[in-house]
C-alpha positions in Angstrom: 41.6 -26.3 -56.6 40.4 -22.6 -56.7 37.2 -23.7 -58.7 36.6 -26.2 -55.8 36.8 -23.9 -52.7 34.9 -21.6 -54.5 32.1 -24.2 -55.3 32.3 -25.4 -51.8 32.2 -21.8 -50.2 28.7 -21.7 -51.8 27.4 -24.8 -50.3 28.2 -23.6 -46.7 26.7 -20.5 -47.4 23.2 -21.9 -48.6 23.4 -24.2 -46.3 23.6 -21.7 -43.5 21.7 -19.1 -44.9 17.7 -18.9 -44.0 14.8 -18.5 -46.5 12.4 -16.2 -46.2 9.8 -18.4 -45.8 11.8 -20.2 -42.8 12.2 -16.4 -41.4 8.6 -16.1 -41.2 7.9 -19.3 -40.0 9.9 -18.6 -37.0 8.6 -15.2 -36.3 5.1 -16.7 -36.2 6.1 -18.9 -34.0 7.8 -16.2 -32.0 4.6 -14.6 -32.0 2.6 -17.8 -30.8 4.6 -18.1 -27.7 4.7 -14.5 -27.0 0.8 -14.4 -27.3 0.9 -17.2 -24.5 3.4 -15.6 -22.3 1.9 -12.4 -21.9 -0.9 -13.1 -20.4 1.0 -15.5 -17.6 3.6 -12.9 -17.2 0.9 -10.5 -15.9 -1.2 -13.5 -13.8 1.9 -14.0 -12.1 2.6 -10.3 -11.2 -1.0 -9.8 -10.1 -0.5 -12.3 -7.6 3.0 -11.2 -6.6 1.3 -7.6 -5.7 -1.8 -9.6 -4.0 0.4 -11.6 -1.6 2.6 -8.8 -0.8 -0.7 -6.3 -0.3 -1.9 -9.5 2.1 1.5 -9.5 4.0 1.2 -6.2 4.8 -2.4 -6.9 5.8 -1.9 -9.3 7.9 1.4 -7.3 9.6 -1.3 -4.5 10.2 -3.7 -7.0 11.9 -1.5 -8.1 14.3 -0.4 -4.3 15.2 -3.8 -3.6 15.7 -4.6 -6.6 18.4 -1.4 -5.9 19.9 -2.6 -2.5 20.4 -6.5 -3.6 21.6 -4.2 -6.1 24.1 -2.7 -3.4 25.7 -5.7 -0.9 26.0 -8.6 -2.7 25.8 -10.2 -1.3 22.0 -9.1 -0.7 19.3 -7.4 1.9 17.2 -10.1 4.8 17.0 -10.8 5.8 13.2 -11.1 9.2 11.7 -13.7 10.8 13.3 -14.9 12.4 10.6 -18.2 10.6 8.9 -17.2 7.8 6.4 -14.0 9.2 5.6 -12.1 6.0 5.4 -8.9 7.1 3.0 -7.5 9.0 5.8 -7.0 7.6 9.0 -4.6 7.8 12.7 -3.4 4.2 12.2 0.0 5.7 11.7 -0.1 7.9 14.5 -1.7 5.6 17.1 0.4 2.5 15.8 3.8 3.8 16.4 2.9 5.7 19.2 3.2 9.4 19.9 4.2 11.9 22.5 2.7 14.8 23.8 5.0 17.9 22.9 3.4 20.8 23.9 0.0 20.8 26.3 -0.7 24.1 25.4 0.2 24.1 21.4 -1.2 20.3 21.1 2.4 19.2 19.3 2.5 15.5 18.9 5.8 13.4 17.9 5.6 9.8 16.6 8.0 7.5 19.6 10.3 6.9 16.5 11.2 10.8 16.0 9.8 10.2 12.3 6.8 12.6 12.5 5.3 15.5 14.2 1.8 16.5 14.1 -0.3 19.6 15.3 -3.5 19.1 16.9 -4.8 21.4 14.3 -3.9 19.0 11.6 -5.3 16.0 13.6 -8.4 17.7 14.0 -8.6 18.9 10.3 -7.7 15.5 8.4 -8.6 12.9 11.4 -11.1 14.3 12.9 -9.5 14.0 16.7 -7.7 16.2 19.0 -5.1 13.6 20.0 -4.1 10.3 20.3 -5.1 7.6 22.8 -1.3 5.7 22.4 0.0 8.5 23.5 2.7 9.6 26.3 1.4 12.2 28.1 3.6 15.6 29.0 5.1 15.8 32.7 3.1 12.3 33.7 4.2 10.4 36.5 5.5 7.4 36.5 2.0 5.3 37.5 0.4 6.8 34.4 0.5 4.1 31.2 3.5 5.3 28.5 2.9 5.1 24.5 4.3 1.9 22.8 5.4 1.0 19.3 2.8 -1.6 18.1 4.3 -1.4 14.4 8.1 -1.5 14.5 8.7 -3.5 11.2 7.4 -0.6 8.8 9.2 -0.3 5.8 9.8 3.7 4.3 7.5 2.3 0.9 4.7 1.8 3.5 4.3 5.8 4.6 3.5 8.5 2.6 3.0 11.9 3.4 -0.4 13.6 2.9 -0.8 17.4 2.5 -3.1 19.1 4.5 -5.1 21.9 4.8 -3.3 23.7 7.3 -0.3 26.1 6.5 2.9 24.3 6.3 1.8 20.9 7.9 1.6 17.9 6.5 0.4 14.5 7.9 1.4 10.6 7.2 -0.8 8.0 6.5 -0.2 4.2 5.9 0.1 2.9 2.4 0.8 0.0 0.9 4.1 -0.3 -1.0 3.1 -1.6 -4.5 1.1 1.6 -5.4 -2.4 1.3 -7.6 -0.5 -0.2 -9.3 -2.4 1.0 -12.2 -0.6 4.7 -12.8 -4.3 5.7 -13.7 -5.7 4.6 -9.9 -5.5 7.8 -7.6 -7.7 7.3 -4.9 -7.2 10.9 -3.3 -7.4 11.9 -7.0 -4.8 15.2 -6.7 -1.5 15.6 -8.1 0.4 15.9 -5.2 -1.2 12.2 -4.1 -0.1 10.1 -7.3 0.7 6.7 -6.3 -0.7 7.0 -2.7 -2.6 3.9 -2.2 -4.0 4.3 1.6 -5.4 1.3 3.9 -8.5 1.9 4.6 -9.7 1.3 8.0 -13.0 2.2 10.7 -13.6 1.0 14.1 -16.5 2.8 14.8 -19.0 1.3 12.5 -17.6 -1.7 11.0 -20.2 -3.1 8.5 -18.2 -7.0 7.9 -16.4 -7.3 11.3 -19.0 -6.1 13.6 -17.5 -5.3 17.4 -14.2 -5.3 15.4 -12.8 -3.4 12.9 -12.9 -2.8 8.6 -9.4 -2.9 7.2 -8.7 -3.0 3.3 -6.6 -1.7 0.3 -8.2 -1.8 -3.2 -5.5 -2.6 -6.3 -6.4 -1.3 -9.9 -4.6 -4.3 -12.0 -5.4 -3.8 -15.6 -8.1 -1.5 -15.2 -9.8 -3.8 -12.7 -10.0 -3.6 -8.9 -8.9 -6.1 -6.7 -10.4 -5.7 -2.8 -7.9 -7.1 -0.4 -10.2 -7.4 3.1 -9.7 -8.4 6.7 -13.5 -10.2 6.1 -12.6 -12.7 3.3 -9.8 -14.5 1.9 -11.2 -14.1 -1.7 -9.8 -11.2 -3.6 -13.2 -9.3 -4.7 -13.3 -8.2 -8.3 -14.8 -4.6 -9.1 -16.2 -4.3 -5.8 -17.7 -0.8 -5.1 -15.7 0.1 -2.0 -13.8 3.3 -1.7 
């Protein structure tokens, strides 16, 4: 009886034990399916950061008519030549008031942001804002509204300036580069700040409208997401 369990014992264990060449035959294949997956792992998150960089878009788009429905133009751009990184969208889509006439204080409607007319000037290229509430104005005169009330924290980032203890904020989009290596302002203090560009006042693709667009570094290639096509552009030259 002993002899027989013992004898049996050793069956079970060659029957469930694997060979070396079955080991490597089902690493290989392992490896064959990885080899596939990668690749359509990262297809599909490339297009999960192009849609959400379009929704964003598109949320920005219909801020901006809002705001040329209710004044007649749009948004001004920064001011200063072809500096299309930084711009007031922030400022003139959420709306500011005038703090101070004689200091040139400004604070976003929502209470989020204050800005000196030194720093406007400086980074933007303006001394104001036209959606702006002006100081001590009567009741006739036209009051600063909040065109972009859905903004999400991931959507803002805060730009350093080159005025003593100021600091500005610009709109972003939320999913970064996303390529760690993709700095557009290209200084430490900027990593991961991905800004929309935008300019009203020379618009090469929309003319009489506007230029909005974000470029995305995905694998070392960028992807141009544009109010002017529906394509995403490959490795196109804009900023």
């Amino acid at each position: 009886m002993k002899n027989y369990q013992t004898v049996e014992g050793r069956a079970l264990s060659q029957l469930r034990a694997f060979t070396l060449i079955e080991l490597l035959v089902v690493i290989s294949i392992i490896a064959v399916l990885a080899a596939f997956l990668l690749p359509v792992a990262a297809a599909v998150r490339r297009q999960a950061t192009i849609r959400t960089a379009q929704a964003e878009m598109a949320q920005l788009e219909t801020a901006i008519d809002r705001y040329k429905s209710a004044y007649g133009f749009y948004p001004p751009s920064n001011g200063n030549t072809a500096n299309y990184l930084t711009n007031q969208l922030y400022f003139e889509l959420l709306g500011t008031t005038n703090l101070n006439v004689t200091t040139g204080d400004f604070l976003t409607l929502d209470g989020s942001a204050e800005i000196h007319v030194a720093a406007a000037t400086s980074t933007f290229g303006v001394s104001g804002f036209m959606n702006c509430s002006k100081l001590n104005a009567d009741e006739s005169t036209p009051q600063a509204r909040d065109f972009l009330p859905d903004l999400k924290p991931n959507q803002i980032a805060t730009l350093y300036t080159n005025v003593a203890g100021d600091v500005v904020k610009v709109l972003i989009t939320s999913v970064g580069g996303p390529d760690a290596a993709y700095q557009p302002f290209g200084y430490p203090n900027h990593l991961d700040m991905n800004p929309w560009r935008y300019n009203s006042s020379s618009p090469t693709n929309n003319p009489g409208s506007y230029d909005l667009w974000v470029q995305l570094s995905i694998g070392g290639k960028t992807n141009l997401i544009c109010n002017w096509s529906k394509q995403v552009q490959i490795n196109n030259p804009l900023p």
